[in-house]
C-alpha positions as CSV (number, residue, x, y, z in Angstrom):
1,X,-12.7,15.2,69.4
2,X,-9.9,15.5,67.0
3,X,-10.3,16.4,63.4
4,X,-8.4,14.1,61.3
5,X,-9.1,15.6,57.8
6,X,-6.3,18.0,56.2
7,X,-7.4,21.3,56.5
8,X,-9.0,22.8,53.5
9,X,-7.3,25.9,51.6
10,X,-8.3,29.0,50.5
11,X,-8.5,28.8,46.8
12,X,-7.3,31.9,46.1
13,X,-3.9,30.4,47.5
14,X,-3.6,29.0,44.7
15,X,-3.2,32.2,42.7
16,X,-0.6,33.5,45.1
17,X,-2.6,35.5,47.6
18,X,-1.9,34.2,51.1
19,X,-5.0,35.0,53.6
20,X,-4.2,38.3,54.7
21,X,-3.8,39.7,51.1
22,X,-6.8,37.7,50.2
23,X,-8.9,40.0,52.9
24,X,-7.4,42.7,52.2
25,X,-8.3,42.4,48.4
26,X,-12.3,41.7,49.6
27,X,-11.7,45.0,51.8
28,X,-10.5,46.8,48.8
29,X,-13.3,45.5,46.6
30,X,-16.3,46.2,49.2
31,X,-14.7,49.7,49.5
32,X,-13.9,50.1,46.2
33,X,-11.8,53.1,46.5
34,X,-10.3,53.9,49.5
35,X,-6.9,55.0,51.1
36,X,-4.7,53.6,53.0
37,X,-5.9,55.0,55.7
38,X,-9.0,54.3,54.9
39,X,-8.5,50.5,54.4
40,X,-6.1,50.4,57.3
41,X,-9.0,51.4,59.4
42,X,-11.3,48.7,57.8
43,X,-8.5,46.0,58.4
44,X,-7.9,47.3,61.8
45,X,-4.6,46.8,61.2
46,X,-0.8,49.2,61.2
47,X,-1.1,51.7,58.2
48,X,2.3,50.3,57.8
49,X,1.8,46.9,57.2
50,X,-1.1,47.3,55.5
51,X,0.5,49.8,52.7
52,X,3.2,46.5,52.3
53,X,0.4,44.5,51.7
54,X,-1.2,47.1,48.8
55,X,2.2,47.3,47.5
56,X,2.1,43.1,46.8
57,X,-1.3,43.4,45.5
58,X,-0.6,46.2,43.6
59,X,2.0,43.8,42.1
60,X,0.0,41.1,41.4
61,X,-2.2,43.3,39.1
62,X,-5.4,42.6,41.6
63,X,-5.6,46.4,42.9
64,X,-4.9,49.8,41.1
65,X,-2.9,52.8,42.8
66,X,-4.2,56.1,41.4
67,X,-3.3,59.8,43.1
68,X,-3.0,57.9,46.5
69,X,-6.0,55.6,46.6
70,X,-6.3,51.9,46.2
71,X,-9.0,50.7,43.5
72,X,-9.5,47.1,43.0
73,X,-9.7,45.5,39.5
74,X,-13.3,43.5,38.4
75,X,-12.3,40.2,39.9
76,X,-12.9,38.1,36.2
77,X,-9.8,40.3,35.5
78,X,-7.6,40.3,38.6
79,X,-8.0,36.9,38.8
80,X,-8.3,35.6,35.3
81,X,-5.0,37.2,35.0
82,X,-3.7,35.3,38.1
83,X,-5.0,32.5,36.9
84,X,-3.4,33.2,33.3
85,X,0.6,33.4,35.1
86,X,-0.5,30.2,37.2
87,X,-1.2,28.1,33.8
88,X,1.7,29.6,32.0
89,X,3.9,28.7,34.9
90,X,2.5,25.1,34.8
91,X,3.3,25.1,30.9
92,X,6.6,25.5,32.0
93,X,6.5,22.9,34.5
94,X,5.0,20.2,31.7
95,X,7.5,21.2,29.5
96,X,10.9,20.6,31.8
97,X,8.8,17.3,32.9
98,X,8.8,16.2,29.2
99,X,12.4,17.3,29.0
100,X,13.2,15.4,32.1
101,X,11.4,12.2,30.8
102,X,13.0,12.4,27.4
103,X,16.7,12.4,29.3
104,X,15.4,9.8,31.0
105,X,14.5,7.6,28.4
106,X,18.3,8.1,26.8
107,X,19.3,6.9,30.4
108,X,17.1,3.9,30.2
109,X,19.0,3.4,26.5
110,X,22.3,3.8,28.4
111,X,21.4,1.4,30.8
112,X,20.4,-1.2,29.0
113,X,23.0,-1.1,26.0
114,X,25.2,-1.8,29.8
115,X,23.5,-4.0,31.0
116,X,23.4,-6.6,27.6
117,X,27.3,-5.8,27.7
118,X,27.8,-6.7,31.0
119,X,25.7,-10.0,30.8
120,X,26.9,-11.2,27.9
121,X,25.4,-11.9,23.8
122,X,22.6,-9.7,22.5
123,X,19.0,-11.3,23.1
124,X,18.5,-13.3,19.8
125,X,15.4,-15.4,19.7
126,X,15.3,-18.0,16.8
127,X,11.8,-17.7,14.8
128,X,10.8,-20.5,12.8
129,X,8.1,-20.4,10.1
130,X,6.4,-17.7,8.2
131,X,3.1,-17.7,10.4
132,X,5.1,-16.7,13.1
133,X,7.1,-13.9,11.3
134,X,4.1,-12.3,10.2
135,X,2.0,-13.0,13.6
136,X,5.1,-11.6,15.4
137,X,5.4,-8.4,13.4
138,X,1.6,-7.4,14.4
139,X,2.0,-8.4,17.8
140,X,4.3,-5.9,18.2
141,X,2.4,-3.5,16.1
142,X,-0.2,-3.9,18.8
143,X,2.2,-3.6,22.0
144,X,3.1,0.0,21.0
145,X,1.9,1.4,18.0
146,X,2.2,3.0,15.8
147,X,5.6,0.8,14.9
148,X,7.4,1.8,11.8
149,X,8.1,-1.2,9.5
150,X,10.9,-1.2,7.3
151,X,11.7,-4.7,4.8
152,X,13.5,-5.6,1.9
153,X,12.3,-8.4,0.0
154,X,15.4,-9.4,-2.3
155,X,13.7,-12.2,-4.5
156,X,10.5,-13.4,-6.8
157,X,9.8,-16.2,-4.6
158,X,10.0,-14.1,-1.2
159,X,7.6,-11.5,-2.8
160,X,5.0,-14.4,-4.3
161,X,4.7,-15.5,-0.6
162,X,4.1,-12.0,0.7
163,X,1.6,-11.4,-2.0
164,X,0.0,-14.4,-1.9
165,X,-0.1,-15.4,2.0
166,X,1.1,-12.5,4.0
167,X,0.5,-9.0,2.7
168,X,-3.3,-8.5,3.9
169,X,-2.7,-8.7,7.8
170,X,0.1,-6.0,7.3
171,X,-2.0,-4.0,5.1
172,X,-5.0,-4.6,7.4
173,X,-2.6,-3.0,10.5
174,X,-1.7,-0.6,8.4
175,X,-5.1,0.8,7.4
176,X,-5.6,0.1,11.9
177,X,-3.1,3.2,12.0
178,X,-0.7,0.0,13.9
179,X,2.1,0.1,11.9
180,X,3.0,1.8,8.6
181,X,5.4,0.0,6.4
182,X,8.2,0.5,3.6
183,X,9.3,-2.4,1.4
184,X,12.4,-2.1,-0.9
185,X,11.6,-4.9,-3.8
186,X,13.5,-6.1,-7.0
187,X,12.4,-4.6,-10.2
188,X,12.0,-7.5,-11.2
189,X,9.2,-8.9,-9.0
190,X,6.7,-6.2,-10.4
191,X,5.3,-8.2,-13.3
192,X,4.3,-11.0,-10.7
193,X,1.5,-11.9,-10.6
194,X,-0.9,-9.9,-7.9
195,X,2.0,-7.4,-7.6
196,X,1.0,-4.4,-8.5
197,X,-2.7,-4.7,-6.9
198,X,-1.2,-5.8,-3.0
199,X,1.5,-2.9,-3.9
200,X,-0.7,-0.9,-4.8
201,X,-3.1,-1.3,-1.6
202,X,-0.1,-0.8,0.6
203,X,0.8,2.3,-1.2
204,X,-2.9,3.4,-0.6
205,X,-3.2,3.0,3.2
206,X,0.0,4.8,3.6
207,X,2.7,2.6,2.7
208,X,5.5,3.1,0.5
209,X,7.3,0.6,-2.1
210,X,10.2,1.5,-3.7
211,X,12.0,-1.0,-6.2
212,X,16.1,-1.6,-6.7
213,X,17.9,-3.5,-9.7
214,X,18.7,-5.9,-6.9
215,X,18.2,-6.0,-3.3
216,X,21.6,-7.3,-1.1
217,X,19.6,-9.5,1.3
218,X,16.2,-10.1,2.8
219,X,16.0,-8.0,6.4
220,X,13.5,-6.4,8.0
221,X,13.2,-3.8,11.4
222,X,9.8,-2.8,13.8
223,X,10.3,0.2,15.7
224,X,13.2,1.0,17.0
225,X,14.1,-1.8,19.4
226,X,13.4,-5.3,17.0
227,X,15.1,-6.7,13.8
228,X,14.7,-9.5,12.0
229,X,17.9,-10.9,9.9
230,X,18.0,-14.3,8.2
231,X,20.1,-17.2,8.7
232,X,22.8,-16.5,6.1
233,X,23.1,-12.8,5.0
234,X,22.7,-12.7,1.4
235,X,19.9,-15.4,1.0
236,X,16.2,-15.3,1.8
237,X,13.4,-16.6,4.1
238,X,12.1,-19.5,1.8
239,X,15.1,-21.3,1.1
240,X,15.4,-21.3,4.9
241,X,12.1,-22.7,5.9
242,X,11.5,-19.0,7.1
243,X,13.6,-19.5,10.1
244,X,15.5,-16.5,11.3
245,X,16.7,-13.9,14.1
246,X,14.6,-12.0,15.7
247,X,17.6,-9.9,17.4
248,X,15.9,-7.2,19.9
249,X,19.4,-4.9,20.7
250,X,19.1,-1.6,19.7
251,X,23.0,-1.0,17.9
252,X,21.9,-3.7,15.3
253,X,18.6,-2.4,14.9
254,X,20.1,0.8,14.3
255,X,22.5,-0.4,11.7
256,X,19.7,-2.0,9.8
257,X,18.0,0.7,9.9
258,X,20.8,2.7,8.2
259,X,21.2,0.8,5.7
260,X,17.5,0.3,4.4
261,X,18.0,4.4,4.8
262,X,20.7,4.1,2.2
263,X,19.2,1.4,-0.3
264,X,16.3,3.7,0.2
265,X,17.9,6.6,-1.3
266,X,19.3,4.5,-4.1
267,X,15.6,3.3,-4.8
268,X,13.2,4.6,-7.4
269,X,9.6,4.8,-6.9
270,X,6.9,2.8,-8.3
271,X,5.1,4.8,-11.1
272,X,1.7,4.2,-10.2
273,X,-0.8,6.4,-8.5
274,X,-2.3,9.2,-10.6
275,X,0.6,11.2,-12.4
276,X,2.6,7.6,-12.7
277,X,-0.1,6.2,-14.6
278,X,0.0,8.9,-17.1
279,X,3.6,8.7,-17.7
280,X,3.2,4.7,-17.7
281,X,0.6,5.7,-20.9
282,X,2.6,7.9,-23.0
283,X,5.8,5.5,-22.5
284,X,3.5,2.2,-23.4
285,X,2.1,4.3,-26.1
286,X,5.3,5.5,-27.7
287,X,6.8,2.2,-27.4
288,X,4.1,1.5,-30.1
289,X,5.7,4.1,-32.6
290,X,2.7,6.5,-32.1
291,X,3.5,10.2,-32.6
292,X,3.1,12.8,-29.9
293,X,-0.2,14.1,-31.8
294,X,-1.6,10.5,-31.8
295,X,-0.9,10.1,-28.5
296,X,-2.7,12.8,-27.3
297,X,-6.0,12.0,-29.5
298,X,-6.0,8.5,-27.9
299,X,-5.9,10.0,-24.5
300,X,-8.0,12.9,-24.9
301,X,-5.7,15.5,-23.7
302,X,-3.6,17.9,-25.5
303,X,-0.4,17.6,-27.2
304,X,1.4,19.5,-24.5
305,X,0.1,17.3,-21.8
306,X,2.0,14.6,-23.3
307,X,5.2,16.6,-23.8
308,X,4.8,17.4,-20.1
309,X,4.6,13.6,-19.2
310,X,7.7,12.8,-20.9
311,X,9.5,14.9,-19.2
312,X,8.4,14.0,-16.1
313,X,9.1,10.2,-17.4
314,X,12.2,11.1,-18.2
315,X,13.0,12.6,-14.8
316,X,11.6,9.8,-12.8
317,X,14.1,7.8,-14.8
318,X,17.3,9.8,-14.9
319,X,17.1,9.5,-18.6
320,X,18.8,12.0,-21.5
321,X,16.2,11.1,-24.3
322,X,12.5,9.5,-24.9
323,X,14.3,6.0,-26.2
324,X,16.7,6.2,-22.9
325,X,13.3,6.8,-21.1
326,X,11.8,3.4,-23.1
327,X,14.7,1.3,-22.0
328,X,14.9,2.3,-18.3
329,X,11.3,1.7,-18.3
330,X,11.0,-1.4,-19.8
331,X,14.0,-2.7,-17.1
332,X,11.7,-1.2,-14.5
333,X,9.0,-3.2,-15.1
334,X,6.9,-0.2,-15.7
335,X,5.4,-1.1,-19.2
336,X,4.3,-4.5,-17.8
């Protein structure tokens, strides 16, 4: 009858030892000491081709030569050894595979930045209506995450909408671990009403929010492979009846996400959050001609503690002075 299942292997082959150095290592160990003649006798085999046979097991570090006789190692430490190379060796392996599929993935890039050449306009999908922008942005959240969000919101009436309507399902992704988002807003919008407490949630599950004098254009980018860019550059989603691009071709997406890189840079933080609240309270507190020493009584700390948050006001701010400080914080919306 013929035997149709593969025929099984001895595990030891795995380590390296084919069968013959496997029995010979079992002689070695049942002996365990012996010479070559000795062990050639027990394998009933050529003294020479059993000394070539000691010599390979000798360099696998399973058998020990000593003053002309062959003593095998414990087998937990002949083999655990073996065993040891084998994983390193498949280490290796995992690591030129990862290699392999991160060149691949550039290839896949190359591929498809020639294929949209070659076939014509980038793929631009028209999205109308805010549901649908917001709905989109977690779907994709969802596909792959996490997907890192980056917006600019350049006016009040953008940021009332994504305070009033929107913010919570991007917040409630975020605190998912779907997406994590950055938001370059006006100063401007930060005395809005419901502001600072949306702001202030995204800041807490692990967004950031960082505020320019005045943001070019309204823009956003998920991951690196989607974009969103509004009918006229320069203008907004309401005015628009949120109807924009949703442009999915990685060279714009990469410019976009350059440039929010940039504005980033240029952008100051929000001072909230533990140390930006006490530099909010010396600043609002000075603003009301209080002295340093009155400060410091009204919030129970010491005098130097409130030296040391002017100064780090003053940094936060670029400022030369406590009055330059004032001003720039007053513009910032900070004192609101």
């Amino acid at each position: 009858m013929r035997n149709d299942y593969p025929t099984m292997l001895d595990p030891l082959e795995t380590l390296g030892l084919d069968p013959a150095q496997t029995a010979l290592y079992t002689a070695v160990l049942r002996l365990h000491r012996a010479t070559l003649t000795e062990l050639a006798e027990a394998m009933d085999g050529p003294t020479e081709k059993v000394g070539r046979q000691l010599d390979d097991l000798v360099r696998l570090g399973v058998v020990d030569e000593q003053s002309g006789q062959y003593l095998a190692r414990h087998p937990a430490a002949a083999l655990g050894r073996l065993i040891a190379e084998r994983l390193d060796r498949l280490a290796e392996e995992s690591r030129r595979i990862d290699s392999a599929v991160g060149s691949i993935r550039g290839l896949i890039r190359d591929y498809d930045a020639g294929r949209d050449y070659q076939s014509g306009p980038f793929p631009v999908e028209l999205v109308s209506g805010a549901d649908v922008l917001y709905e989109s942005v977690v779907g994709i959240a969802v596909q792959s995450p996490p997907v890192e969000l980056l917006t600019a919101i350049p006016d009040e009436r953008t940021m009332v909408d994504f305070v009033r309507k929107f913010a919570d399902p991007w917040i409630d992704a975020q605190r998912r671990k779907l997406l994590t988002l950055r938001a370059i807003v006006p100063v401007s919008t930060l005395p809005l009403p419901g502001v600072r407490d949306q702001l202030s949630r995204l800041i807490e599950t692990g967004g950031g929010v960082r505020t320019l004098d005045r943001v070019p254009s309204w823009f956003m980018t998920a991951g690196p492979a989607a974009a969103g860019l509004p009918a006229l550059w320069g203008g907004n989603l309401p005015d628009h009846a949120y109807n924009f691009y949703l442009v999915r071709a990685p060279i714009v997406v990469g410019v976009l996400r350059t440039l929010f890189d940039e504005l980033w840079g240029r952008a100051v933080p929000l001072p909230w959050g533990r140390r930006g609240d006490g530099m909010v309270q010396v600043l609002r507190l000075a603003a009301q001609g209080m002295c340093d020493d009155s400060i410091a009584r009204q919030l129970g700390v010491s005098v130097r503690t409130v030296r040391a948050r002017f100064a780090d006001a003053m940094g936060e701010l670029g400022a030369q002075s406590r009055f330059h400080a004032g001003v720039e914080a007053a513009r910032r919306g900070w004192l609101t």
